[in-house]
MIDRENPA-82403 format. One record per atom (N, C-alpha, C, O): residue in one letter; x, y, z. Coordinates in steps of 0.1 Angstrom, whole numbers, plus 5000, padded with zeros to 4 digits. Atoms other than C-alpha are relative to their C-alpha. Example, Ala and Ser with C-alpha at 12.3 -4.5 7.8 and 13.67 -1.06 7.14 Angstrom:
<rofis>
a500949885000 a512349555078 a500950125000 a501950125007 s499149895000 s513749895071 s499250115008 s499750225009 
</rofis>
This chain:
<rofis>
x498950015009 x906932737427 x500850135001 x500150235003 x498749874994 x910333007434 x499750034986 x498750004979 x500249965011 x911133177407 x501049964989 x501050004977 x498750095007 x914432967395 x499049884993 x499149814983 x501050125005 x911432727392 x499150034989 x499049974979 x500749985017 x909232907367 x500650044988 x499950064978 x499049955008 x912433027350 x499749884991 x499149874981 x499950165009 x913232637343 x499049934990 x499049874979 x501450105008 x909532547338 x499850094985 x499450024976 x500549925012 x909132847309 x501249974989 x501049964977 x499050065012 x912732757294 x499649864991 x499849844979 x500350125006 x911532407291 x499349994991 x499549904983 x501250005006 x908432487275 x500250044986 x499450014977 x499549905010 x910332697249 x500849914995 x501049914983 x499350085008 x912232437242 x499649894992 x500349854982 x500750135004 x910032137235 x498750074990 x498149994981 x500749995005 x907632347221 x500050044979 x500350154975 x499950015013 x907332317180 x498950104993 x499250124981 x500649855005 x904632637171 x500450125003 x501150135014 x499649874997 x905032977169 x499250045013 x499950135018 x500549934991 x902833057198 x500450005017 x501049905020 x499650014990 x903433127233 x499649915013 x498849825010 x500450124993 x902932917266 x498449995004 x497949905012 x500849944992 x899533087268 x498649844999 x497549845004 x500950155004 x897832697258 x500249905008 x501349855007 x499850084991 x897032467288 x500749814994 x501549744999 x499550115002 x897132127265 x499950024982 x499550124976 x499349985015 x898132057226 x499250024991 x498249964993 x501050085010 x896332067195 x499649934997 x500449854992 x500150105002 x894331837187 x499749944986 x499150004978 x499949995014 x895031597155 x499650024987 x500050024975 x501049985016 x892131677136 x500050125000 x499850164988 x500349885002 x891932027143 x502050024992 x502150094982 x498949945001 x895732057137 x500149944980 x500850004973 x500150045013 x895131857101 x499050114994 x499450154983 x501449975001 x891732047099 x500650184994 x499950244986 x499949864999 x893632407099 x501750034992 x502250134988 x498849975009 x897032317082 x499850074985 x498750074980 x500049935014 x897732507048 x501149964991 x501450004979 x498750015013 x901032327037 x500149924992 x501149894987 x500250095010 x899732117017 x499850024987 x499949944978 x500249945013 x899032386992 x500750155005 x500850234995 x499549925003 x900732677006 x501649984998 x502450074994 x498949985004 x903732577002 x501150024988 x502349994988 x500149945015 x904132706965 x500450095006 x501450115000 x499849844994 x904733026986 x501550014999 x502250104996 x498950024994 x907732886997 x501450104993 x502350164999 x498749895004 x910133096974 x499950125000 x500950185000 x500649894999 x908333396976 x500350045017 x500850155019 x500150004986 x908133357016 x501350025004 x501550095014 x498249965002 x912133367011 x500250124996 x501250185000 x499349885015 x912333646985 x499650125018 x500450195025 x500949914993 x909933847012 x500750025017 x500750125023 x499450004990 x911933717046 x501750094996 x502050185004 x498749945009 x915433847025 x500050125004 x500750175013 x500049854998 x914334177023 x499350105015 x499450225018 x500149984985 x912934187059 x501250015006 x501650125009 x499150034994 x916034047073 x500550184997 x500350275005 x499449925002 x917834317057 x499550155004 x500150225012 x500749904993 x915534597062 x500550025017 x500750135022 x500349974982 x915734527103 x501750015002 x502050075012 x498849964999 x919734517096 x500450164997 x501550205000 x499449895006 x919934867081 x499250085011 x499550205012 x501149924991 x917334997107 x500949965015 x500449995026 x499450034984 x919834857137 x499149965007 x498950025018 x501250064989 x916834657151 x501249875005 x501749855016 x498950124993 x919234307145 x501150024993 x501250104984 x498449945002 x922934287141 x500250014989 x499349994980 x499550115014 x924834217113 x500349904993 x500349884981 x499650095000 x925733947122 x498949895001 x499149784998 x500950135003 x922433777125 x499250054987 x498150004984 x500750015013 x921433937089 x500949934994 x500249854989 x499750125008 x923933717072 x500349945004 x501249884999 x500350185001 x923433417089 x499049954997 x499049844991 x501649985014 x919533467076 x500449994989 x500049894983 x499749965014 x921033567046 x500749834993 x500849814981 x498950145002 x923133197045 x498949915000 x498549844991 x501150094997 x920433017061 x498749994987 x498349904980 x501050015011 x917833127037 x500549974985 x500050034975 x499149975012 x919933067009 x500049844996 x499649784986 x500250175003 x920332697016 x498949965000 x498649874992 x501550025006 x916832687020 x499450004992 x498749894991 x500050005013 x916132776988 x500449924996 x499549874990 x499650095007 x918332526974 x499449875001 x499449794992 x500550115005 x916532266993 x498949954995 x498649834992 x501749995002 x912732376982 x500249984985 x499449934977 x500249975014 x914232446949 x500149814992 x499649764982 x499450155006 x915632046946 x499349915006 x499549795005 x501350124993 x912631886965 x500549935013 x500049835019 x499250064989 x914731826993 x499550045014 x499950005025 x500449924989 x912732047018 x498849925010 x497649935009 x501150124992 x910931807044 x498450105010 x498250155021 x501449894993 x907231997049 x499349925008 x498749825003 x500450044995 x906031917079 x498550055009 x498550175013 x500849975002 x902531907088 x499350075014 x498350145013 x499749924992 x902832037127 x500750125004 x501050175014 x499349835005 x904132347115 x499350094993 x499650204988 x501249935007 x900932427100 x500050094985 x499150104977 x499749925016 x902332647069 x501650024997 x502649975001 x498650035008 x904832727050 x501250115008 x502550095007 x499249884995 x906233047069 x500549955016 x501450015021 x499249994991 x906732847102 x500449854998 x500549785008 x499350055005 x908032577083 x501350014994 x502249934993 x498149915005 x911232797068 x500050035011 x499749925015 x500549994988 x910832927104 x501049945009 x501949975017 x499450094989 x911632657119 x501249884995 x501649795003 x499050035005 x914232517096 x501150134998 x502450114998 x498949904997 x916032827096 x500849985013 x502049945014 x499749984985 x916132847137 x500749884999 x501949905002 x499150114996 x917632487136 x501350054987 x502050134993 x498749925011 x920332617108 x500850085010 x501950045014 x499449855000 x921332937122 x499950005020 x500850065027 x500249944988 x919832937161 x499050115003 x497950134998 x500849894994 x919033247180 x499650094989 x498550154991 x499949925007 x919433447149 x498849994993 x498450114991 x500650055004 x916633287132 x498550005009 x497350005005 x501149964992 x914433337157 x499850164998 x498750205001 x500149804995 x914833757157 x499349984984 x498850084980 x500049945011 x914133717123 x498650034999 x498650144995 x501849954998 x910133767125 x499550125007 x498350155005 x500149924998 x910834077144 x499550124993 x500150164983 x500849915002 x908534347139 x499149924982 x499149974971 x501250015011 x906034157113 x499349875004 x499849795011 x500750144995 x903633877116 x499749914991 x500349914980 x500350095009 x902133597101 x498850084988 x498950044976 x501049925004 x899233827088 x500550084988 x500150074976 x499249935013 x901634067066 x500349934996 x499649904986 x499450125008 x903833757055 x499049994988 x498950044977 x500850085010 x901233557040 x499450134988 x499550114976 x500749905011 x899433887022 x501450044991 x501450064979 x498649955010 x903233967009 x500349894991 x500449934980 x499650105003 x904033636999 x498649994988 x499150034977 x501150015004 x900533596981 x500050104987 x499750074975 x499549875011 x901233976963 x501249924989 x501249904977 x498250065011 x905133826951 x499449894990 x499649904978 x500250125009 x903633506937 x499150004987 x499349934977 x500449975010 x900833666917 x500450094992 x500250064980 x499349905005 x902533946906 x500749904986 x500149904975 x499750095009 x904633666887 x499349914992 x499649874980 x501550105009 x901433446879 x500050094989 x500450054979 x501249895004 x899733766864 x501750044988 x501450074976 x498849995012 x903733836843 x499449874989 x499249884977 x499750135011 x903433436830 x498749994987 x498749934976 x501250055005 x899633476821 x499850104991 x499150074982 x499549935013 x900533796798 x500649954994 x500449984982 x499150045009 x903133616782 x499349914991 x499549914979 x501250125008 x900033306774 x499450074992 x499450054979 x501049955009 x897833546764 x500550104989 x499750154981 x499749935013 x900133756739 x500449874990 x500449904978 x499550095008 x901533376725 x498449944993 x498449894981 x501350045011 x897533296714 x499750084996 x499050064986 x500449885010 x897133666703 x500649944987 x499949914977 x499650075015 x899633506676 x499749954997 x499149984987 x501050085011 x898033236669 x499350024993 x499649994981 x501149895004 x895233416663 x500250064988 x499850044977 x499749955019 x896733626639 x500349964992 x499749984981 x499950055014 x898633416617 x499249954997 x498850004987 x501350045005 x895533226614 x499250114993 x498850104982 x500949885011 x893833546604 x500750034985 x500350034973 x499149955017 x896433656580 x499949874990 x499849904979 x500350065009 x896033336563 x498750004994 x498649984982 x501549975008 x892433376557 x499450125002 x498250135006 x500649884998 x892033746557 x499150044991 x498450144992 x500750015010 x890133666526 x498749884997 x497949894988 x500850074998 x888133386534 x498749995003 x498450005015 x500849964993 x884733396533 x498949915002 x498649834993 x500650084990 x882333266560 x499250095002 x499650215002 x500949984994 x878933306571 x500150085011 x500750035020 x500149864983 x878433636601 x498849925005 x497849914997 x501650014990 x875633496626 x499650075009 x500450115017 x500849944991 x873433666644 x498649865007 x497749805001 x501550084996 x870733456667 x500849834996 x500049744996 x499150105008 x873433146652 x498749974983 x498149884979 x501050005011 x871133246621 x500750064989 x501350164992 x498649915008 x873433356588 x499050124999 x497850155000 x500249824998 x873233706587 x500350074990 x499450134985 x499449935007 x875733866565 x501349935001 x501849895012 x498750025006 x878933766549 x501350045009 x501650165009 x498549934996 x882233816567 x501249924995 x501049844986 x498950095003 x886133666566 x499949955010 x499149995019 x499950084987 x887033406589 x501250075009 x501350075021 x498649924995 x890433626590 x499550115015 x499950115026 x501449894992 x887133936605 x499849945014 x499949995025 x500350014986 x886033686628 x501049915015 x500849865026 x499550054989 x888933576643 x500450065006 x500550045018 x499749894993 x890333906649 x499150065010 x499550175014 x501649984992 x886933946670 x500849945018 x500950015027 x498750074988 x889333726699 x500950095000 x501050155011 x499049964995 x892233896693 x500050125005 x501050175011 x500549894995 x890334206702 x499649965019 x499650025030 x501050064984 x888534036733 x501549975009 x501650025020 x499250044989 x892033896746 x500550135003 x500650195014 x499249844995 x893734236742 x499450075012 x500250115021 x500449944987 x891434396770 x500349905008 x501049955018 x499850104990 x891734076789 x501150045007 x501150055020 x498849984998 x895534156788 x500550155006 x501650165011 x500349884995 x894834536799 x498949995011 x498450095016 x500549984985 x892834406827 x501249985007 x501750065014 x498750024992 x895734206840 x501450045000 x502449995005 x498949934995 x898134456837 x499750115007 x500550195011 x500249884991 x896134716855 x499749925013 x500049975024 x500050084984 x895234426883 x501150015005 x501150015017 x498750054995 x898934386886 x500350135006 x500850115017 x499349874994 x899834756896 x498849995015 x499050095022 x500749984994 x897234716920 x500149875012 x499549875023 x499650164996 x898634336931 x501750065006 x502550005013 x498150014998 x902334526933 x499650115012 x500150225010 x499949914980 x901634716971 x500149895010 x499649775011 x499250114990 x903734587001 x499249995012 x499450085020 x500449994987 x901634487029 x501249985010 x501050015022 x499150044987 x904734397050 x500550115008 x501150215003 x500149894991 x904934587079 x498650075008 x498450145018 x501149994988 x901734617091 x499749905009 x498749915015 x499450054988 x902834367114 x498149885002 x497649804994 x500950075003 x899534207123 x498450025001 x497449954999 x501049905007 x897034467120 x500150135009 x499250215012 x500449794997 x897934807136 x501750074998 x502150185002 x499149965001 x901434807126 x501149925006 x501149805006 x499350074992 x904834767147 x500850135006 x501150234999 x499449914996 x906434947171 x501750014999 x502550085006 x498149995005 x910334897156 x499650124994 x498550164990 x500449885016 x911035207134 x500849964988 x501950004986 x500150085009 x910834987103 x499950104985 x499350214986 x499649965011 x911735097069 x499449924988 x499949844981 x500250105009 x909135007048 x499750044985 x498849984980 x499849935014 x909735197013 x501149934995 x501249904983 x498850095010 x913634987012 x499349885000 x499649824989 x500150145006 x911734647016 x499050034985 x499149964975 x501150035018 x908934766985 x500850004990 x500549934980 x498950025009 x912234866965 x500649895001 x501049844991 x498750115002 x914234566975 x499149874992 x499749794985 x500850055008 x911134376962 x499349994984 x498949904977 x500249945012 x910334556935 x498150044999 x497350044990 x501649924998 x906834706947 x500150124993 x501150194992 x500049865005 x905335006931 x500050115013 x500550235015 x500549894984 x904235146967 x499849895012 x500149775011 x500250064989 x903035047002 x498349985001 x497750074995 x501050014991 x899734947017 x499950115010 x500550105020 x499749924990 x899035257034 x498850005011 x498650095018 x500549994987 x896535147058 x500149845008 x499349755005 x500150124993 x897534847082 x499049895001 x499449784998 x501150064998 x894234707088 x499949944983 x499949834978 x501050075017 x893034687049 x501749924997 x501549814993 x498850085001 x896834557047 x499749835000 x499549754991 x500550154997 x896134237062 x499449914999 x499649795001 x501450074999 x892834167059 x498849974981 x497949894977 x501150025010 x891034217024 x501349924991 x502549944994 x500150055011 x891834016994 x499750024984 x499849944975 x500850015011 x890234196967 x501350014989 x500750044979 x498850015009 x893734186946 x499649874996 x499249884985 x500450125003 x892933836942 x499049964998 x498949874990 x501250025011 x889333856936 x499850054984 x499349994975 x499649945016 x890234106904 x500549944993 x500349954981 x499550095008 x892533836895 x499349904995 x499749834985 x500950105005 x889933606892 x499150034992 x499049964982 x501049905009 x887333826877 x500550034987 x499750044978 x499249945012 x889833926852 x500349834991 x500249844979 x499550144999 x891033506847 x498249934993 x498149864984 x501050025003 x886933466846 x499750024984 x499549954975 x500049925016 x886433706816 x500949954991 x500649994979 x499250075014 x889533506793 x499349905005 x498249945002 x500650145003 x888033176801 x498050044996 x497349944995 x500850035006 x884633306789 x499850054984 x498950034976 x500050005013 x885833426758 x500849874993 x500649854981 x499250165006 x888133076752 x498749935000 x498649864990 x500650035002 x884832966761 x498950004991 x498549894987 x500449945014 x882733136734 x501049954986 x500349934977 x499250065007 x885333016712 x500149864998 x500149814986 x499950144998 x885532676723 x498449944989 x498249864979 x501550085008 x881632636714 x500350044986 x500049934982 x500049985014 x882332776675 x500749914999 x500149834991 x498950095002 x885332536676 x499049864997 x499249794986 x500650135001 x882632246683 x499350004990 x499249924981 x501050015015 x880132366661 x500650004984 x499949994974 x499449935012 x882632456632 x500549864996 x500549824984 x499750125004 x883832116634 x499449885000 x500049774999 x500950125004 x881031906632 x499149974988 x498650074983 x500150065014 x879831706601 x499250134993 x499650184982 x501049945008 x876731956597 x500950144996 x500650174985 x499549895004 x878932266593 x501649974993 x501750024982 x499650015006 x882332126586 x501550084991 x502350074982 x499249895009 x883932426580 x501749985005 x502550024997 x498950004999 x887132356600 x500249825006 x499449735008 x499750154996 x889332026614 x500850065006 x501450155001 x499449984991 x891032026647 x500949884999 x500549764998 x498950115000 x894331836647 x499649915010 x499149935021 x500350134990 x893931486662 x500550025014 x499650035022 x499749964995 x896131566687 x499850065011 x500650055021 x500649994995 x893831746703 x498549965000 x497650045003 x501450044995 x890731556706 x500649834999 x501749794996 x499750164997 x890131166712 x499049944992 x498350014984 x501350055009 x887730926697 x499049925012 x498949955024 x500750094992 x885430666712 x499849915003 x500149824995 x499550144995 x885130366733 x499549924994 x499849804995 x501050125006 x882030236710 x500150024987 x500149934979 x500549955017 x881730436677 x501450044999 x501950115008 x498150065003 x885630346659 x499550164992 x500450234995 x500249945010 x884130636634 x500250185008 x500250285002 x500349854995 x884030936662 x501550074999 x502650024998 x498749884998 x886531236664 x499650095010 x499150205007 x500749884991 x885431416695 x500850095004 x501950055008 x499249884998 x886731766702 x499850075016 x499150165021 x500049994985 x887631726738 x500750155007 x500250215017 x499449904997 x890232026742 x499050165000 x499350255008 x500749915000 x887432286734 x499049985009 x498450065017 x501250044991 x884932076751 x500550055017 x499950125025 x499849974981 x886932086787 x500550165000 x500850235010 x499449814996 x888032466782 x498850055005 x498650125015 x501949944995 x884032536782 x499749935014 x499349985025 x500450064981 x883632286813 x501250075011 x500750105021 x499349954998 x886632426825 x499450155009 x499450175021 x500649804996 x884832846828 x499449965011 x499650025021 x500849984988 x882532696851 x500649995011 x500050015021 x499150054986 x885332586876 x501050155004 x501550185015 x499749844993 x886732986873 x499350025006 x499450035019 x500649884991 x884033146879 x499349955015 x498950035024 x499950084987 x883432856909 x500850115011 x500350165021 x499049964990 x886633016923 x499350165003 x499150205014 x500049874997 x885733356920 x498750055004 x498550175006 x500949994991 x882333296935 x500150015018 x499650085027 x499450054987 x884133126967 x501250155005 x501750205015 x498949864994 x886433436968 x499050115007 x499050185017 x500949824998 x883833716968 x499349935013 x499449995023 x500750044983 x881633486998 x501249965008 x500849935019 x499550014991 x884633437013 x500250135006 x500450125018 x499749894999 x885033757017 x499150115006 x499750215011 x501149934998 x882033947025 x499750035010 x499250145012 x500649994987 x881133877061 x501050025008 x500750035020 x498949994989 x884733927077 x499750145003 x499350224995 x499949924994 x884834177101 x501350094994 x501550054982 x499150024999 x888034357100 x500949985014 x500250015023 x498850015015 x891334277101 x499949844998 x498949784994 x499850155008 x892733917094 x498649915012 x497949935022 x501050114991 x890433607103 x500649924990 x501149954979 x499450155003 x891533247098 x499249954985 x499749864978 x500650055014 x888733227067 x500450034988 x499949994977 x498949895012 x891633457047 x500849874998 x501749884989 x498950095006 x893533087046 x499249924989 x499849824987 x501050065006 x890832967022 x500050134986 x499150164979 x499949935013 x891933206995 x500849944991 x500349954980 x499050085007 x894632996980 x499449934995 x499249994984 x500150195009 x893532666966 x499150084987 x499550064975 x500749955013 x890632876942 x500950064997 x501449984989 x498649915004 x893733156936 x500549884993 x500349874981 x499250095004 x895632876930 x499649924983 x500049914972 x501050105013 x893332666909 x500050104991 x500650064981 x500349965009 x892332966888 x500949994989 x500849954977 x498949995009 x895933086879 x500449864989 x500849874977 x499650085007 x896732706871 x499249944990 x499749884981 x500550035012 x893832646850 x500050094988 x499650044978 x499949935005 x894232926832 x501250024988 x501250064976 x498649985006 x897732926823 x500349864989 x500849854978 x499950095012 x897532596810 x499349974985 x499849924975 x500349965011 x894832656789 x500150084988 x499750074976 x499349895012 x896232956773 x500849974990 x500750004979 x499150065008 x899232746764 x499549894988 x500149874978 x500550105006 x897032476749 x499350014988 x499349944977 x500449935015 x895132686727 x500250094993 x499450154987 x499449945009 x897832866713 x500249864989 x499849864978 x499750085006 x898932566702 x498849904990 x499049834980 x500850075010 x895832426688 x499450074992 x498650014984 x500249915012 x895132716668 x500650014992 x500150064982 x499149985011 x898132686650 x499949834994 x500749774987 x500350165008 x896632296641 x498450005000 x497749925005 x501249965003 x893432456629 x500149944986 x501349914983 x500050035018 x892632346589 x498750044998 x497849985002 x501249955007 x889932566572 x499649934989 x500549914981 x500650045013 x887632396545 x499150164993 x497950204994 x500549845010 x887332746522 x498749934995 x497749975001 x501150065007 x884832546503 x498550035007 x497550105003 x501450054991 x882232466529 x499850125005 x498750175004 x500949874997 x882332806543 x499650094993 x498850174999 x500249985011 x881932946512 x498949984994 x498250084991 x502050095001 x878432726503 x499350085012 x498450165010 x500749924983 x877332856539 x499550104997 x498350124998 x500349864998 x877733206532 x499250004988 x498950124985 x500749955014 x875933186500 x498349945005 x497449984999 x501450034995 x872833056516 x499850045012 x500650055021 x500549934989 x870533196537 x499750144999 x499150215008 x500849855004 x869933546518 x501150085011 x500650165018 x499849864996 x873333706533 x500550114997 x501350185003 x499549875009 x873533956510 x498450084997 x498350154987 x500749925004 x870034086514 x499850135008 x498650175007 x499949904995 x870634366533 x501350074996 x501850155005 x499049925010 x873534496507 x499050014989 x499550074979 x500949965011 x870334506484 x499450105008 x499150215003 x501249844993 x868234726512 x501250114998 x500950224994 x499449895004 x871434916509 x500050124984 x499950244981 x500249925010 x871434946476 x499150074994 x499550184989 x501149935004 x868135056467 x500050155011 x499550255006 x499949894994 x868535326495 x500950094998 x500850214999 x499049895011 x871635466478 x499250064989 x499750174986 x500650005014 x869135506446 x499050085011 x498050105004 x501149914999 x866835726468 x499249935012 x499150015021 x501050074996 x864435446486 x500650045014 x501750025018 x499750064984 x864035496525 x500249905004 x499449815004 x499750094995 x866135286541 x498749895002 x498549794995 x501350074996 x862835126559 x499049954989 x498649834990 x500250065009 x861035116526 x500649874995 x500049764995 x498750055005 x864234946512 x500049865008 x500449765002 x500250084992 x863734706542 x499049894995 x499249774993 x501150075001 x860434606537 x499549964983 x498449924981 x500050055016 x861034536494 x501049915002 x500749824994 x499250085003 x863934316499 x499449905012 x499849785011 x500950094994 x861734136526 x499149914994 x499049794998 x501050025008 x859034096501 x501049914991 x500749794990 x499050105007 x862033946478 x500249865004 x500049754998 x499550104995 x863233736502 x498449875003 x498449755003 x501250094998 x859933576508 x499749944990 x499749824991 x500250085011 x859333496476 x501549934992 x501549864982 x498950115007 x862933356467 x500049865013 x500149745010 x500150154992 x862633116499 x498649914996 x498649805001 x500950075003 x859032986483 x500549954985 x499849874979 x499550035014 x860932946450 x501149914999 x501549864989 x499050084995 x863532776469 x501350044990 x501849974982 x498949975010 x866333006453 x500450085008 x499950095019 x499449914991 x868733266466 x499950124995 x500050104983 x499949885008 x868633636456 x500350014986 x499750034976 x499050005013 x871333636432 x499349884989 x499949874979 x500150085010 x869433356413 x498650054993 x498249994983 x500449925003 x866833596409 x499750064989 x500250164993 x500049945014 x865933746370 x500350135006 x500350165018 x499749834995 x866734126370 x498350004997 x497650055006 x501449984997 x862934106357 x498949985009 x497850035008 x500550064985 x861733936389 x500350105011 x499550135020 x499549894986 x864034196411 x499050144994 x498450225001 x500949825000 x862334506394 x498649985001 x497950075000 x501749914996 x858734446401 x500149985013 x498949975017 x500149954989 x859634466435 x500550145003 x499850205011 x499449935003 x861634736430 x500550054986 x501449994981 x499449955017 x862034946392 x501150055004 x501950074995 x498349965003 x865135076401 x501149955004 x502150005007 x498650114995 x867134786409 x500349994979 x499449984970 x499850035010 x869434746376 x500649924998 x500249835005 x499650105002 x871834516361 x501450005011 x501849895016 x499250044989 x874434606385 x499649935014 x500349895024 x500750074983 x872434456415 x500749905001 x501149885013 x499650094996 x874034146410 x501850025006 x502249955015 x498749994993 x877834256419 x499450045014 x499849965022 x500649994988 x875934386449 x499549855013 x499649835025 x500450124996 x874634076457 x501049885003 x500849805012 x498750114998 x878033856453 x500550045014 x500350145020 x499850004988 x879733746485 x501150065003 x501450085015 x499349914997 x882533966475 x499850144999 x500350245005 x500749864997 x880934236469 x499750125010 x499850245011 x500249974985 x879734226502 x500550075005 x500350195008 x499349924989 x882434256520 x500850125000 x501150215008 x499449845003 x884334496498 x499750165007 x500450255011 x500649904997 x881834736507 x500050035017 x499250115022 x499949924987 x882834776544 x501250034999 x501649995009 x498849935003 x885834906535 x500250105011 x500150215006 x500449904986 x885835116572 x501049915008 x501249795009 x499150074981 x888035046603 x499149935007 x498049975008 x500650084994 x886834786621 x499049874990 x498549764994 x500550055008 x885134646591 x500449844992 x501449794994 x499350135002 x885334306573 x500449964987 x500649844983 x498950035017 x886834406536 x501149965005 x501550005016 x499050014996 x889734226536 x501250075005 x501950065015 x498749884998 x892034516530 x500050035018 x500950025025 x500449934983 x890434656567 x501049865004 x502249885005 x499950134992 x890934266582 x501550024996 x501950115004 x498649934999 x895034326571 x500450075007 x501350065015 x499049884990 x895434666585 x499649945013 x500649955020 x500150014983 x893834536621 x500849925003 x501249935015 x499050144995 x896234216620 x501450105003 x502150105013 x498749925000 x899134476613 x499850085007 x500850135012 x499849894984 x898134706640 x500149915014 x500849935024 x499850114983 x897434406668 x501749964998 x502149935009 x499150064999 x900834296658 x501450075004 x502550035008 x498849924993 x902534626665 x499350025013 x500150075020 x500649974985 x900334656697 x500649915010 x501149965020 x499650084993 x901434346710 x501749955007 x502149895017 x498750065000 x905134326703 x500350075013 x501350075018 
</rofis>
């Protein structure tokens, strides 16, 4: 073959040929491997980000005189309509194009031409996808602060309505000691607050631009890549190529962090079920959220807390499959890095929805004061505000311990509760318990007496609502 002949045969090849790669493949993919290895079935979510991230390439290689001007705004046109048609569902994803990047790609090149082609100049599929992946959580990880400060509210008006409310403390789910319900709900709004301070320290850590490390050692254009992290809005760069392309852990912390709120929604969920069933009673979950049953007309079952708890197990699923995905790659990129998405994916969307769901079902919570009220009065949890008391009066604490033990044994064989107690009954365990013991004993009493930061006198449970509420705004 001349050389007018392998000209023709290499043009031809370039022409017919529909992937990014070069002639260097004797025969085609084949259709299971090419089903087997696609990603646009779920990366294409990317798709606006894969735009936002091509934009500020294009322009970058225009200000650096790599390509003209004239082929940065016909990119700039091209990608533009593009957008309009991904944004209007109009964008035909096709499945021999394997992803989403030579999907725009290759709808650009038929738009625009030659121009369209330069536009990949100096970066690869390797940075893309890691940039693209950074833009879209970056935004995830904005929407999923915005969830988790709209159930912090919940949260609190619910508290502030019952900052006085008082309910059984468990320990071991055994009553313990007296608190508000206002006390223990602020207990969450404390747990999401760090949640919310993980994912804004993951996010500075999610906002570095891999693009530009080309496809793991760089690119030899002289690329300007400090205007694409500004034109982005990155804090900084990826400053080593290789870890550029290749690790993921921005996305395992996201998960880890996504893990930790779904096991406190989940901790939550379970009190939700127990609080609302006949034996406790203490609250009722708007219909709204739960269903009934296909046999027993009489059930109310509290499905929304139930699937948030089945739910945690399907996080921390993902963020098992991240960390073994992860573990055995060599560096830099390997094809097992396209198996990050769908758990990513999944987490953020289970996550986001549940956030939203039980803002809203917290604000169709109904307390029965009554029932928790009975609760807390049984069970002896005011007998360790009697070891207090006797140890104010002098008695070693531990003494003090082991006399209201001796009490308590004998009011549960009497089948009574402290407070029902004679004061002549309380002093031969103790002569210097007096007639005040019984305000001691009451369930307000109780709590008055933590009167301390962090504590569960009401007054305290107020000021913490009115500080989470300036923390948050």
């Amino acid at each position: 073959m001349n050389d007018t002949q392998k000209n023709s045969s290499a043009q031809s090849a370039l022409n017919k040929k529909d992937t990014s790669w070069s002639g260097r493949f004797n025969e085609p993919v084949a259709a299971l491997v090419k089903k087997y290895t696609a990603s646009i079935s779920f990366d294409q979510r990317l798709a606006v980000f894969d735009i936002q991230g091509s934009l500020a390439h294009a322009q970058m290689l225009g200000a650096q005189k790599i390509i003209s001007a004239d082929d940065v705004r016909a990119i700039e046109v091209g990608l533009a309509e593009i957008l309009q048609e991904v944004e209007a569902g109009q964008f035909e994803w096709l499945l021999d194009l394997e992803d989403v990047h030579l999907n725009i790609e290759k709808r650009l090149t038929d738009k625009i031409g030659d121009a369209g082609k330069r536009l990949h100049t100096g970066r690869s599929r390797n940075d893309q996808v890691a940039t693209d992946v950074r833009l879209w959580l970056r935004a995830t990880t904005d929407q999923l602060l915005l969830g988790l400060r709209k159930l912090q509210l919940s949260l609190l008006d619910l508290a502030e309505t019952h900052f006085d409310t008082v309910m059984p403390g468990f320990t071991h789910l055994q009553v313990a000691q007296p608190v508000t319900f206002g006390h223990h709900l602020m207990a969450y709004v404390e747990m999401l607050k760090r949640d919310a301070e993980r994912f804004g320290d993951a996010r500075r850590r999610i906002n570095r631009l891999p693009l530009g490390a080309a496809a793991l050692a760089g690119t030899s254009y002289p690329i300007d890549r400090e205007m694409v992290a500004k034109s982005l809005g990155f804090d900084d760069v990826c400053e080593n190529s290789l870890d550029a392309v290749s690790d993921r852990d921005f996305a395992i912390e996201f998960t880890f962090a996504a893990s930790l709120v779904m096991t406190h929604l989940s901790r939550l969920s379970e009190e939700l079920i127990l609080w609302s069933s006949p034996r406790f009673a203490f609250i009722d979950i708007a219909d709204r959220f739960c269903t009934g049953s296909s046999i027993m007309p009489q059930k109310k079952n509290p499905d929304v807390p139930e699937l948030v708890r089945g739910k945690t197990g399907r996080v921390y699923g993902n963020l098992t499959s991240l960390l073994t995905l992860m573990k055995g790659q060599p560096l830099a990129y390997n094809k097992d890095n396209q198996e990050d998405k769908e758990p990513l994916f999944d987490t953020a969307d289970t996550l986001l929805v549940t956030l939203e769901i039980y803002a809203d079902m917290m604000r169709g919570i109904t307390v029965n004061k009554e029932n928790m009220r009975q609760a807390a009065s049984e069970g002896f949890a005011t007998a360790t505000d009697l070891a207090d008391y006797l140890a104010k009066k002098g008695m070693p604490f531990r003494d003090a311990h082991e006399v209201v033990a001796l009490a308590v044994r004998y009011a549960v064989d009497q089948k009574v509760e402290l407070s029902d107690l004679s004061l002549a009954t309380l002093q031969q365990f103790a002569p210097s318990i007096a007639e005040d013991v019984y305000t001691v004993l009451t369930l307000e009493g109780s709590l008055h007496s933590r009167d301390h930061i962090g504590g569960t006198a009401p007054a305290q449970v107020k000021a913490a609502i009115a500080r989470a509420r300036v923390a948050i705004k």
